[in-house]
Structure formats: C-alpha cells, structure tokens
C-alpha positions as CSV (number, residue, x, y, z in Angstrom):
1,X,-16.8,10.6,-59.0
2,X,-14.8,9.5,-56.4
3,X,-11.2,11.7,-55.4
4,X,-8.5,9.5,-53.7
5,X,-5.8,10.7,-52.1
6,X,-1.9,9.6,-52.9
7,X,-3.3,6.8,-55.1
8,X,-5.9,5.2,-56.8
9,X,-5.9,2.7,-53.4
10,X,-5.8,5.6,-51.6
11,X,-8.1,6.9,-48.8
12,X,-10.8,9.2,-50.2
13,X,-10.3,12.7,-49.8
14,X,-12.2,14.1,-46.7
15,X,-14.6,16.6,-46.8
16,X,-13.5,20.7,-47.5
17,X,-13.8,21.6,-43.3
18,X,-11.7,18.3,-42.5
19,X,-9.2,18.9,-44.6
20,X,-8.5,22.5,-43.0
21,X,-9.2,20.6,-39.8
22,X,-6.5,18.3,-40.7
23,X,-4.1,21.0,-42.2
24,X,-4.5,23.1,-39.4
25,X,-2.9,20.3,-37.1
26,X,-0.5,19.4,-38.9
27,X,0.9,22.8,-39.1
28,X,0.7,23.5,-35.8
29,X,2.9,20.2,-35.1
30,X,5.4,20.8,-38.0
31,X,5.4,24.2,-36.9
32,X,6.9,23.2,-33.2
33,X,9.3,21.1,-35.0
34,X,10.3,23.8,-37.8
35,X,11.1,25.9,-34.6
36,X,12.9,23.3,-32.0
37,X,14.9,22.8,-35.4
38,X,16.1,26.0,-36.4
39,X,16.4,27.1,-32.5
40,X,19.0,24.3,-32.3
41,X,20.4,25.1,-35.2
42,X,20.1,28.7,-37.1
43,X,22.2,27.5,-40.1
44,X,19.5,24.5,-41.0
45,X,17.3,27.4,-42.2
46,X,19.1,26.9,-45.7
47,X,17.6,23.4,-46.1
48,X,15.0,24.0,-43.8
49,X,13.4,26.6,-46.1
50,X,12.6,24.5,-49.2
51,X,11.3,21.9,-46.7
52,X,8.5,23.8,-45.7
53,X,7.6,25.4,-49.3
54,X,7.4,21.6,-49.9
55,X,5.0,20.8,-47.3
56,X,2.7,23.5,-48.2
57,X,2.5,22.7,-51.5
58,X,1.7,18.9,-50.1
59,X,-1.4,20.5,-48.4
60,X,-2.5,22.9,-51.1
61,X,-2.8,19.7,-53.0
62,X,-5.1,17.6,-50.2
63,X,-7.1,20.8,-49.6
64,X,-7.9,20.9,-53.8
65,X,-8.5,17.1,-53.9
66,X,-11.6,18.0,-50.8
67,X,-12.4,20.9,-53.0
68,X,-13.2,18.4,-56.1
69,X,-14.3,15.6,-53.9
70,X,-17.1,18.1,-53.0
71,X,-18.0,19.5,-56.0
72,X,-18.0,16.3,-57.2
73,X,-20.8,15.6,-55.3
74,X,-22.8,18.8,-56.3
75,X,-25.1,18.0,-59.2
76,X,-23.8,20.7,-62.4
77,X,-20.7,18.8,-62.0
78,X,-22.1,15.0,-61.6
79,X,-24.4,16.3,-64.7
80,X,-21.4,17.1,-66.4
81,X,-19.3,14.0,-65.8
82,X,-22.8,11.9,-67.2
83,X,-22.2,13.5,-70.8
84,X,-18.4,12.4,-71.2
C-alpha cells in the first residue's frame, strides 16, 4: 500500500522520523515568521491565531499519512489489506 501525500500524484509520504524531522523545521521557520509578524503588528494576532491552528492541523495530517505509510509496510497490516 502506498500513502501519497496532497494527491494521488503526490510524493509518497516519508518515513515516521522524517516527517518530525520535516515538521520540526518547518515550525521553527513559521515560528520566526509568526513572531516578526505579530512583533510588527500586535493586532494581526486576531487572524494570525486561526492561521497557525490551521498549519498544525496541516502537519498532524503529514505526520498520520508517515504513520500509515509505515504500518503499511508492517506485515498484520499488509496481511490485512491481502483479504479485502
């Protein structure tokens, strides 16, 4: 079973540690920007706030796509997939 990411096209999903890996810098670059933002202006935080609930949700979703990638791979799943 293979588990793309965005679409059917899509890359396949990386592997459980990368995607952390992956997370990990992006939040630490859209964390900088989240601040340089709200620093230059405090009021943004209204639509600022719902912006980043949005992103984590975003990641949630590539780290589960790893997470079934790579059970995916494990064989009671792949034994299960075989009887459908």
């Amino acid at each position: 079973m293979r588990v793309r990411l965005q679409s059917p096209q899509g890359s396949d999903a990386p592997s459980p540690d990368q995607a952390v890996e992956q997370i990990r810098a992006h939040l630490a670059t859209q964390q900088q920007l989240w601040a340089e933002q709200l620093a230059g202006d405090p009021a943004a935080f209204a639509l600022l706030e719902p912006q980043i609930h949005k992103a984590f949700g975003k990641l949630a979703d590539q780290l589960v796509a790893s997470l079934l990638a790579h059970a995916a791979q494990q064989q009671p799943l792949a034994d299960a997939a075989k009887k459908k």
